[in-house]
TORLO-183117 format. One record per atom (N, C-alpha, C): x negated, z, y negated. Coordinates in steps of 0.05 Angstrom, whole numbers, padded with zeros to 5 digits, always signed. Layout:
BEGIN
XZY/...
END
This chain:
BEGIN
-04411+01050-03329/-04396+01065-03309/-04370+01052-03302/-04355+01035-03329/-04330+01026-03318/-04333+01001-03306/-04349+00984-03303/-04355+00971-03286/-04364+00968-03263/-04378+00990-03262/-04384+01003-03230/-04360+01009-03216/-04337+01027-03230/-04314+01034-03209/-04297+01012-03201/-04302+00993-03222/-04276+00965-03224/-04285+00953-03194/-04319+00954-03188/-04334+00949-03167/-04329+00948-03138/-04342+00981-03140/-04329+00997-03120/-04290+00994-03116/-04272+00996-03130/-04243+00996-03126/-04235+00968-03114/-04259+00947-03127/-04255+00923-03105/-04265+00917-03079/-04293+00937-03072/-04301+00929-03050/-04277+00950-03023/-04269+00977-03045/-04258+00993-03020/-04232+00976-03016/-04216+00967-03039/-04195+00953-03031/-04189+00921-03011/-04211+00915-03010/-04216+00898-02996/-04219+00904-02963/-04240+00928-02962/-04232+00932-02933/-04207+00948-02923/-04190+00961-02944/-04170+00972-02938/-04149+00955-02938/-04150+00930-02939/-04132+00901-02935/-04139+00892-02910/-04164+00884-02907/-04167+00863-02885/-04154+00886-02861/-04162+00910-02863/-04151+00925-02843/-04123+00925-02837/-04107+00933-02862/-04074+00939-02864/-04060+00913-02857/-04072+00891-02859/-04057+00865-02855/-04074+00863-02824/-04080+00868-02811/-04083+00867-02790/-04068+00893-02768/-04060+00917-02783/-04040+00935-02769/-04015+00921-02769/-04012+00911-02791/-03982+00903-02808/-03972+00883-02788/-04000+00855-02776/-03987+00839-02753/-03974+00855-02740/-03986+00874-02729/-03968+00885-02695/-03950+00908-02702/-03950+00920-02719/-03933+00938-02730/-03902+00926-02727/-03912+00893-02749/-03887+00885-02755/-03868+00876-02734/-03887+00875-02718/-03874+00853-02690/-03861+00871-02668/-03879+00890-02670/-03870+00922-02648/-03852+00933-02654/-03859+00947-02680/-03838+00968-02690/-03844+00994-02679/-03886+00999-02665/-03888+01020-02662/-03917+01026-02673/-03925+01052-02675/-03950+01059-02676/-03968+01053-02673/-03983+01033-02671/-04009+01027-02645/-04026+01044-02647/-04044+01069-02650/-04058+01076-02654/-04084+01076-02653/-04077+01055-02629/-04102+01048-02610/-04117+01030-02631/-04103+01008-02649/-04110+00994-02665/-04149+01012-02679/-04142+01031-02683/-04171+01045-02696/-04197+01041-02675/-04189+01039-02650/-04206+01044-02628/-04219+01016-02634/-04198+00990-02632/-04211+00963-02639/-04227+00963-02661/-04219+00965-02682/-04238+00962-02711/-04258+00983-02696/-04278+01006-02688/-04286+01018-02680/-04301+01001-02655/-04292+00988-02638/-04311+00967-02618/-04308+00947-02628/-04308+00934-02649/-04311+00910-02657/-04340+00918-02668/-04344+00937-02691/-04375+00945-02697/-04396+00951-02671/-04382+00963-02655/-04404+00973-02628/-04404+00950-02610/-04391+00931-02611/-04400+00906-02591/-04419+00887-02608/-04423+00891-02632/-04440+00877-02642/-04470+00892-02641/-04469+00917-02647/-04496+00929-02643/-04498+00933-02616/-04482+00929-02591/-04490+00921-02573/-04502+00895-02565/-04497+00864-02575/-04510+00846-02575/-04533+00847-02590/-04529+00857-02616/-04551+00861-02634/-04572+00878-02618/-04573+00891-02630/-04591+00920-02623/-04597+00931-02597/-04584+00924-02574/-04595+00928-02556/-04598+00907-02524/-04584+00882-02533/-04593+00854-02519/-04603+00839-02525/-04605+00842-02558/-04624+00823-02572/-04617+00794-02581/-04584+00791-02585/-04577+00762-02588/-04577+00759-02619/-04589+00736-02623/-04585+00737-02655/-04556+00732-02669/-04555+00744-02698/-04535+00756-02711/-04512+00736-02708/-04525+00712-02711/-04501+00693-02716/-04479+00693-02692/-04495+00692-02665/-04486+00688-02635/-04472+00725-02629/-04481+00746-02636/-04475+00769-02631/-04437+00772-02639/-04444+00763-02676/-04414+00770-02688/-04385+00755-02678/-04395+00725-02675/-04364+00717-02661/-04371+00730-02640/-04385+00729-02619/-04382+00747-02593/-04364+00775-02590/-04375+00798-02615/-04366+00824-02606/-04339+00818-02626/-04321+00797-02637/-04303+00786-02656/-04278+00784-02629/-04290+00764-02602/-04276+00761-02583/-04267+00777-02562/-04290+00796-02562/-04285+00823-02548/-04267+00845-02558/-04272+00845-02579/-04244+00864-02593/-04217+00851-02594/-04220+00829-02594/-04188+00811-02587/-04179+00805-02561/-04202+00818-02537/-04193+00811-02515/-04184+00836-02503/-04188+00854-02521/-04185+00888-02516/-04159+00901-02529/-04161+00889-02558/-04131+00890-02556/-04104+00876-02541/-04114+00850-02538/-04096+00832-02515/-04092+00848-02491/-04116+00862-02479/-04117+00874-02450/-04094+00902-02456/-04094+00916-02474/-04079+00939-02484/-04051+00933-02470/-04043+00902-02493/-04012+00902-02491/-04017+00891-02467/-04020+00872-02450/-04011+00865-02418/-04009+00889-02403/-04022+00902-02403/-04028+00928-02382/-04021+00946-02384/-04021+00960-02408/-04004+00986-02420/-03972+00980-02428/-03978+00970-02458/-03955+00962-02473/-03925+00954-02457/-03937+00929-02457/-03914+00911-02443/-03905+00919-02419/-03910+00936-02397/-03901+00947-02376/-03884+00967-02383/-03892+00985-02412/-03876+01011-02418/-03855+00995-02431/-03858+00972-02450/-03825+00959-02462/-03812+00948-02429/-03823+00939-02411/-03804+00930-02388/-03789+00958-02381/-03794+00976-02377/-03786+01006-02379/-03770+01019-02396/-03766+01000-02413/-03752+01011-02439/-03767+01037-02442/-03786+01031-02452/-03794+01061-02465/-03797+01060-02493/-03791+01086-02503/-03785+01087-02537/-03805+01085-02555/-03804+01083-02580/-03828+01079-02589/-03843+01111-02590/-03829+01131-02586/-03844+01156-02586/-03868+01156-02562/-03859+01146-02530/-03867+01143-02515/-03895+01128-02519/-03883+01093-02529/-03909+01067-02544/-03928+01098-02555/-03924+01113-02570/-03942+01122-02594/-03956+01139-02585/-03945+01155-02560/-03958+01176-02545/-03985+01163-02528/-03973+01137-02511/-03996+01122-02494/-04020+01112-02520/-04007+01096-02543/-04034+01088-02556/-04051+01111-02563/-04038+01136-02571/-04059+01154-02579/-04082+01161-02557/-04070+01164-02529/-04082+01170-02502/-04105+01140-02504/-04097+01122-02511/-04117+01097-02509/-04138+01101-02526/-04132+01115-02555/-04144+01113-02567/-04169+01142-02564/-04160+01156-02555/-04175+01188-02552/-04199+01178-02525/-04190+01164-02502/-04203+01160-02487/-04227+01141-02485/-04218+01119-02509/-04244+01099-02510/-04256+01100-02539/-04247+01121-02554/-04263+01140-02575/-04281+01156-02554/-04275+01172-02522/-04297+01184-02517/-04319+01164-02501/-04309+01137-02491/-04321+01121-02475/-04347+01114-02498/-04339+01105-02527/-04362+01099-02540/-04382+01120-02544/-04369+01141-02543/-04387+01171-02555/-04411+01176-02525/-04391+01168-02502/-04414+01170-02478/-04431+01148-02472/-04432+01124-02488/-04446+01106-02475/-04464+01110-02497/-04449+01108-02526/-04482+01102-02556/-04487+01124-02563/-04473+01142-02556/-04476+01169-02569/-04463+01180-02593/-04468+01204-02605/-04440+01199-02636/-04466+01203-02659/-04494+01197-02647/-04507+01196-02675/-04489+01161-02688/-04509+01172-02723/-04503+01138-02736/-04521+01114-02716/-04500+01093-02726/-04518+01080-02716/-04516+01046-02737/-04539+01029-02737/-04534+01008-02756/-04542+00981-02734/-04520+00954-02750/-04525+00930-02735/-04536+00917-02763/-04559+00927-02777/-04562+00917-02799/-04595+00905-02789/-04602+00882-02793/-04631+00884-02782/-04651+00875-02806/-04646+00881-02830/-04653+00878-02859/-04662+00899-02873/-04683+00899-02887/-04693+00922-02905/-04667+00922-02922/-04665+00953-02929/-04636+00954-02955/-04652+00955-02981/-04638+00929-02993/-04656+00932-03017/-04628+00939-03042/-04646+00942-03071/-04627+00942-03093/-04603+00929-03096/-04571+00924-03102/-04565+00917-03110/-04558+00893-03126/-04544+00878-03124/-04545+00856-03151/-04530+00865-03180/-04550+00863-03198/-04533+00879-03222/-04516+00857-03237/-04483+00870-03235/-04466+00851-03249/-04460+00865-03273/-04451+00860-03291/-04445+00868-03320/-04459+00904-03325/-04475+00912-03299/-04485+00935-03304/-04485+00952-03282/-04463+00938-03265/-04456+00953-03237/-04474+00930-03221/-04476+00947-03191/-04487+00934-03168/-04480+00937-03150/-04471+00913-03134/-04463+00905-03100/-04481+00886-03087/-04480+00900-03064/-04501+00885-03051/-04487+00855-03045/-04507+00843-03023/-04499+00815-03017/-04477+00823-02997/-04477+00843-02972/-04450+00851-02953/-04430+00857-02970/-04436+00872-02993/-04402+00877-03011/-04386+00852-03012/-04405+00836-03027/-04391+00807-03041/-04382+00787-03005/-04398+00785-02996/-04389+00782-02957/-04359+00799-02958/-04359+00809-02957/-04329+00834-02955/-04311+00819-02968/-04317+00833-02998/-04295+00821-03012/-04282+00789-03001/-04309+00773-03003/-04291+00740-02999/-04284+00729-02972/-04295+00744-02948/-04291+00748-02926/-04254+00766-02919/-04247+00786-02934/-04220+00792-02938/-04206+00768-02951/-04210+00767-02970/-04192+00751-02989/-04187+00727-02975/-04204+00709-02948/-04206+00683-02941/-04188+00696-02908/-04191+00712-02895/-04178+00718-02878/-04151+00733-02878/-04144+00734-02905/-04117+00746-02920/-04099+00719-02919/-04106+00701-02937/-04099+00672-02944/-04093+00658-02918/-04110+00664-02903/-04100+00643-02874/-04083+00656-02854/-04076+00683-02856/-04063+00700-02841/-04035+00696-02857/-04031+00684-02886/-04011+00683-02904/-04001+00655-02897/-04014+00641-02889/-04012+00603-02880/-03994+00610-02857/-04009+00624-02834/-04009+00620-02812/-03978+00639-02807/-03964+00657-02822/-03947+00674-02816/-03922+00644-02830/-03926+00637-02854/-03905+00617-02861/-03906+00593-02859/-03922+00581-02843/-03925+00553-02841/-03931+00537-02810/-03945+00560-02799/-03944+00553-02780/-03920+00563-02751/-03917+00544-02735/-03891+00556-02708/-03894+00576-02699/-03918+00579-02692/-03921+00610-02677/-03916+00632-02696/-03926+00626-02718/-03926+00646-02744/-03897+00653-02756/-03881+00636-02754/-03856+00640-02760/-03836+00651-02737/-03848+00657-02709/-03845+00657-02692/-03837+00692-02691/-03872+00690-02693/-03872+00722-02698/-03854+00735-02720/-03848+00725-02742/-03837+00735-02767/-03801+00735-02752/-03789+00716-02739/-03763+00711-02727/-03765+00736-02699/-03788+00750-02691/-03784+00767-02676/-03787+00796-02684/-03790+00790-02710/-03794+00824-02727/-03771+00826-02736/-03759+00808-02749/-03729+00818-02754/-03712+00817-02729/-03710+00801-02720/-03683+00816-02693/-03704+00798-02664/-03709+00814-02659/-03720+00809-02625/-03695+00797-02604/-03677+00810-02600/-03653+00797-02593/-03637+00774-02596/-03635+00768-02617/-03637+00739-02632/-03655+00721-02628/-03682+00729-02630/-03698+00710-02625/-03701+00709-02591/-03692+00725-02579/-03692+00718-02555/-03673+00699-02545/-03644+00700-02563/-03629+00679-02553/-03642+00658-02559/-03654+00655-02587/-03659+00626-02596/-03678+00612-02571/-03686+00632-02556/-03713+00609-02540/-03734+00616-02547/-03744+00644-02561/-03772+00657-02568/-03779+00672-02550/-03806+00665-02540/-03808+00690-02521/-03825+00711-02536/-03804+00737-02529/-03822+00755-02551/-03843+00765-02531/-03846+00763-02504/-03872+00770-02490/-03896+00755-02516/-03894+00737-02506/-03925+00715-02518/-03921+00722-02537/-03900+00724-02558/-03907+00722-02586/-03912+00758-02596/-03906+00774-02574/-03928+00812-02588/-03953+00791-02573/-03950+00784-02558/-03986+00785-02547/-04010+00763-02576/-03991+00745-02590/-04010+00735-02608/-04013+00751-02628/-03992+00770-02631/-03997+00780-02658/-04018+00807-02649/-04018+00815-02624/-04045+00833-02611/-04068+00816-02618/-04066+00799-02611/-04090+00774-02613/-04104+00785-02640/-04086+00771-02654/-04090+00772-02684/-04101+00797-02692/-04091+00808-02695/-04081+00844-02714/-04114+00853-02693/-04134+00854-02668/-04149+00864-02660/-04171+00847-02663/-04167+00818-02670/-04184+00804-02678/-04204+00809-02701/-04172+00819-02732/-04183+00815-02748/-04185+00851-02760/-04191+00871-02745/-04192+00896-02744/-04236+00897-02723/-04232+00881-02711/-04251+00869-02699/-04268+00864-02728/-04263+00843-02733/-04279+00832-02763/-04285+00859-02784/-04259+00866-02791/-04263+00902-02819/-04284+00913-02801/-04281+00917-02770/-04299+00950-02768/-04331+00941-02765/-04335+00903-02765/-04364+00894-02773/-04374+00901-02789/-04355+00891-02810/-04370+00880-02846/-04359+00915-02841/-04349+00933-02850/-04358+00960-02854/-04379+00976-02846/-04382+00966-02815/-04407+00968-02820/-04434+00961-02820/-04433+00935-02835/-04456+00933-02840/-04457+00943-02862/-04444+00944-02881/-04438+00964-02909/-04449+00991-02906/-04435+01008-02885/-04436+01038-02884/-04451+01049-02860/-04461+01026-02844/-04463+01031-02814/-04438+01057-02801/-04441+01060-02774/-04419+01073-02751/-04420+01093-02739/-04403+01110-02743/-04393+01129-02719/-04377+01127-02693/-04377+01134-02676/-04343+01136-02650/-04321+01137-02672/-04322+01154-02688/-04298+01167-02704/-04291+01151-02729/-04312+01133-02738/-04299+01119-02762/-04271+01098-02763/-04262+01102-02736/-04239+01079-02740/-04218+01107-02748/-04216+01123-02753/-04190+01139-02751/-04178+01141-02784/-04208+01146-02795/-04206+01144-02824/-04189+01124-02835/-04202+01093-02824/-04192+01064-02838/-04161+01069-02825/-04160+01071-02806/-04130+01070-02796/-04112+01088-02815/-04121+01108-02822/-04104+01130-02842/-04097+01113-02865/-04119+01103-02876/-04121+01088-02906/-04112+01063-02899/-04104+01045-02877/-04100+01025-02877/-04068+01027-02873/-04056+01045-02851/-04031+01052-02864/-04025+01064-02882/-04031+01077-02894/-04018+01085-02929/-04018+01061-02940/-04034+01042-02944/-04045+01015-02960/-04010+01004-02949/-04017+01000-02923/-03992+00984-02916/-03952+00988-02925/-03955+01025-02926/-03929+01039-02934/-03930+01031-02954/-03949+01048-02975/-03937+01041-03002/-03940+01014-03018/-03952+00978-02998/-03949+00961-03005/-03914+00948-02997/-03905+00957-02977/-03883+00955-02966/-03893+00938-02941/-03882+00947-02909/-03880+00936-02891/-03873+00916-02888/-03884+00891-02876/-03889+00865-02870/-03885+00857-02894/-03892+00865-02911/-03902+00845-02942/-03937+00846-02944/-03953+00817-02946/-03976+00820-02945/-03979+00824-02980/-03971+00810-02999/-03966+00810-03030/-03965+00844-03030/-03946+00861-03011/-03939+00891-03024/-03968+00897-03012/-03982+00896-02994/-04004+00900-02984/-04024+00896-03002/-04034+00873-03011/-04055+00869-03036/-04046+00897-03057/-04027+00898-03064/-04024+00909-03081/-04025+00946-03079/-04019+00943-03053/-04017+00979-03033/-04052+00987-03037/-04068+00961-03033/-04095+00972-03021/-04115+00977-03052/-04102+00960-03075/-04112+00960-03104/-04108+00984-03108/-04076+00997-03107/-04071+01023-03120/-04085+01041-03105/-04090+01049-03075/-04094+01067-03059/-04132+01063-03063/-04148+01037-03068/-04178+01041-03071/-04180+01047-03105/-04152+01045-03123/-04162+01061-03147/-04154+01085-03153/-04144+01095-03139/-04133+01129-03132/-04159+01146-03133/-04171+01121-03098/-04197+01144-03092/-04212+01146-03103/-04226+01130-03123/-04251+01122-03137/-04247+01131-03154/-04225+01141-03172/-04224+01145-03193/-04224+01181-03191/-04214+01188-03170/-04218+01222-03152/-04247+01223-03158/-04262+01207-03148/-04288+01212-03143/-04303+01220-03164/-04292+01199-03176/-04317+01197-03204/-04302+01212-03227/-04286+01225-03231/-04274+01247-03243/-04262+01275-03238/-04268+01276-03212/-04258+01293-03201/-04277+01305-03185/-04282+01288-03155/-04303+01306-03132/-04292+01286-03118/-04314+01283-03095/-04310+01261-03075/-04297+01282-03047/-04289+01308-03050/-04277+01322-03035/-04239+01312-03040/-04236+01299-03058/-04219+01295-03067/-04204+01262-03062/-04224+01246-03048/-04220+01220-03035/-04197+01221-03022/-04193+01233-02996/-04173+01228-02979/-04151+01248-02991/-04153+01266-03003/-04128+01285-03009/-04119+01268-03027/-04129+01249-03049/-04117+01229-03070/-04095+01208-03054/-04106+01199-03033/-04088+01180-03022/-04068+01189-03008/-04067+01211-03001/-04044+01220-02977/-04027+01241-03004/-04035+01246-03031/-04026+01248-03054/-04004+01220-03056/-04020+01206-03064/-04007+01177-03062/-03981+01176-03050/-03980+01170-03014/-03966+01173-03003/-03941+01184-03007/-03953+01209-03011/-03911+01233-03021/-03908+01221-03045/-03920+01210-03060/-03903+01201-03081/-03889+01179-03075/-03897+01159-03064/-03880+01141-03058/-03859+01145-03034/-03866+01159-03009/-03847+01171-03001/-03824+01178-03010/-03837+01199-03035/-03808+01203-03048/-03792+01189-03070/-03797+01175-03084/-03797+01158-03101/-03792+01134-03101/-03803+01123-03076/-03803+01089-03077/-03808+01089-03042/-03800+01098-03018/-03801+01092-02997/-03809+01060-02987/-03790+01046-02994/-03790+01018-02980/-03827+01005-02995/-03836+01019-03003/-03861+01005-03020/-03865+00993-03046/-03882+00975-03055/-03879+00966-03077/-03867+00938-03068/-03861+00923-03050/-03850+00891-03037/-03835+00896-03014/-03827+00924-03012/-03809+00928-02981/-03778+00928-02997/-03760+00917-02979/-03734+00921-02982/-03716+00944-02975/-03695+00951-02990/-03684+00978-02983/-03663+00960-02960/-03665+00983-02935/-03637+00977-02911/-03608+00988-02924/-03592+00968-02932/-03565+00981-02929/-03549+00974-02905/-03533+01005-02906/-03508+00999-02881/-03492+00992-02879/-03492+00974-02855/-03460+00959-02865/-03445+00973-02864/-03420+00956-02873/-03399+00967-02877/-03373+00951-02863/-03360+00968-02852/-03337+00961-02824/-03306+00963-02837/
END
């Protein structure tokens, strides 16, 4: 049994990473809500069982496809919505009001086109398990897991090593500043949209091919992918690994000792504790005020 949960606490923590480090791009760069973000992980799975399952392209040609479509959807968000309401100066209460409206409306666009039964882009008999020390994950778990961990690492390159990447990081701390320097923070929210819907695109695949899909399953990961993110600390991906470890051994351990009614109340448990206790996260910095 204790190898089974060590299992499970790695496969849920894994998708509760690839997700949170994909909020955490545009979070960090905005400084608002996206909410809409759920809607992408949510058409990133339904553009694939749309190539899949109902045009018939094979798997390999389907996944980058419905990969680019969810990055061209979050891109389309910020040009058209977003970025017109910051020319507006509009506040981030405002940002948080329109993404929810984005997100309610093309939560119902999926529900009217596939319907809100389940649905799977799996085209494989489900068979047993592979038994490791006693526990079993399938072949998509171990896909997950090293599939996170390899799109973590290059999102970790690409934020400190590369221009654009440092780009973005010089426009999360003062936007104003980096505007004198010669950054344009237009292009640089639009890469980190890029990014952050790309790889929200990728989680709401490999989930489900794991769990197969609902309209509604992006709302869940978005809950659990921000908690993962708070209590790792904001724009820390290190506090993030570590947010998504504690928050997938909370739940699992609810489960299997407790009741699986007890999954989501464990993590949003979580939450007030660190709220109250440890705000800035486990890798976030405390703001002090200056002093005049």
């Amino acid at each position: 049994m204790t190898s089974q949960i060590i299992l499970n606490i790695l496969i849920s923590s894994s998708e509760f990473l690839l997700f949170a480090v994909s909020f955490s791009v545009i979070y960090h760069v905005t400084k608002f809500f996206h909410f809409a973000h759920a809607v992408i992980f949510t058409f990133g799975a339904y553009f694939a069982f749309l190539f899949i399952q109902i045009i018939g392209w094979s798997f390999y040609a389907a996944i980058p496809a419905a990969i680019i479509l969810a990055l061209l959807l979050g891109g389309l968000m910020e040009l058209t919505i977003y970025k017109p309401l910051r020319r507006k100066k509009a506040s981030s209460i405002i940002l948080l009001l329109a993404s929810l409206g984005i997100y309610i409306v093309l939560q119902n666009v999926i529900s009217m086109v596939f319907g809100d039964d389940t649905k799977s882009i799996r085209t494989w008999e489900v068979r047993e398990g592979i038994n490791v020390f006693g526990a079993y994950i399938t072949p998509v778990q171990i896909i997950i897991i090293v599939t996170s961990i390899i799109l973590v690492l290059i999102v970790t390159v690409y934020l400190n090593r590369v221009k654009t990447g440092k780009a973005m990081k010089a426009v999360a701390n003062d936007s104003e500043l980096a505007k004198i320097s010669g950054i344009k923070s237009d292009r640089i929210i639009l890469i980190a949209f890029a990014i952050g819907s790309a790889l929200a695109g990728i989680a709401g695949i490999l989930v489900a091919l794991d769990v197969d899909m609902t309209p509604t399953m992006g709302m869940n990961m978005l809950l659990m992918g921000v908690v993962a993110m708070i209590i790792g600390g904001v724009g820390s991906i290190r506090g993030i690994v570590l947010g998504s470890l504690l928050l997938a051994t909370a739940q699992n351990l609810a489960v299997w000792f407790i009741s699986s009614q007890w999954m989501d109340a464990s993590a949003f448990l979580l939450l007030l504790i660190f709220l109250l206790f440890k705000p800035e996260g486990f890798m976030g910095k405390k703001i002090r005020k200056a002093e005049v």
